[in-house]
N, C-alpha and C positions, 0 to 999 in steps of 0.2 A: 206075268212073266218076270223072273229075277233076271235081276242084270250080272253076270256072271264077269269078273276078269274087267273089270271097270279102270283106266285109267286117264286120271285126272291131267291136270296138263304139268301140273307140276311133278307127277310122279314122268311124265314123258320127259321134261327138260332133265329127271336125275336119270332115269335112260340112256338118255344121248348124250350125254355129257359125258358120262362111262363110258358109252360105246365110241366114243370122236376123243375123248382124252380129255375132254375140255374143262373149263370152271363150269357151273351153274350159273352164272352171271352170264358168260360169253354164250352161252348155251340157249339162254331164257330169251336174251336180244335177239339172236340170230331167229329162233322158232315165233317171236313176235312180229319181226319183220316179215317171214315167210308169209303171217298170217294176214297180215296187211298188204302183201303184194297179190297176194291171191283173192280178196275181198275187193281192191281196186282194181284190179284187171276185172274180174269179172264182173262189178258194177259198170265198165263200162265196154261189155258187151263180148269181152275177149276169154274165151277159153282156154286152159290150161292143161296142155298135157303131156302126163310124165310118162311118159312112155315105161310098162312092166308093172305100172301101180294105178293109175285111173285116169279120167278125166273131171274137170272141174267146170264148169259151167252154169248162166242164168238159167232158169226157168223160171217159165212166164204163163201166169196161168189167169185167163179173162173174168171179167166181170162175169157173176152167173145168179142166178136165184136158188136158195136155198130152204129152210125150215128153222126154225127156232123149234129144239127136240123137246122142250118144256110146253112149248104154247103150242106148240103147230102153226104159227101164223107163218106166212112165207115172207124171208128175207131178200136183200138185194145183198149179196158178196162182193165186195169191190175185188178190182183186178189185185194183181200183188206177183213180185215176184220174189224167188229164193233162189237157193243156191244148191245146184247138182252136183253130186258125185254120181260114177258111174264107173265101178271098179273096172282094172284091165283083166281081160281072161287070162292071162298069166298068174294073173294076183290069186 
């Protein structure tokens, strides 16, 4: 599958920064911070949502047994979590 329309985060901060007026400096800070408020909120348990664009949230997914696809032998998966998006139906 090609990845079609790819944008890097730097091409986002010269985006927004056109589209808000702003410098790329003031631009790069502000979308850093964002991104840190949203990786700390959610590591500690708290969802995020923008109301017309998504939701942000953990997911938690358990220890389970699995397959090594080269050996076949069966593995143990430790538990692990990530981080959800779940666009809005508006979006």
């Amino acid at each position: 599958m090609a990845n079609k329309d790819v944008i890097s985060k730097a091409i986002l901060v010269d985006k927004v920064a056109e589209a808000a007026g702003t410098s790329k400096k003031d631009t790069k800070a502000v979308i850093d911070a964002l991104f840190e408020v949203v990786k700390d909120s959610v590591k500690a348990d708290a969802e995020i949502r923008l109301i017309g664009f998504g939701t942000f949230k953990k997911s938690h997914r358990e220890a389970r047994k699995g397959r090594n696809p080269q050996t076949g032998a069966e593995i143990q998966i430790a538990a692990s979590d990530s981080l959800a998006f779940k666009s809005s139906v508006k979006f």
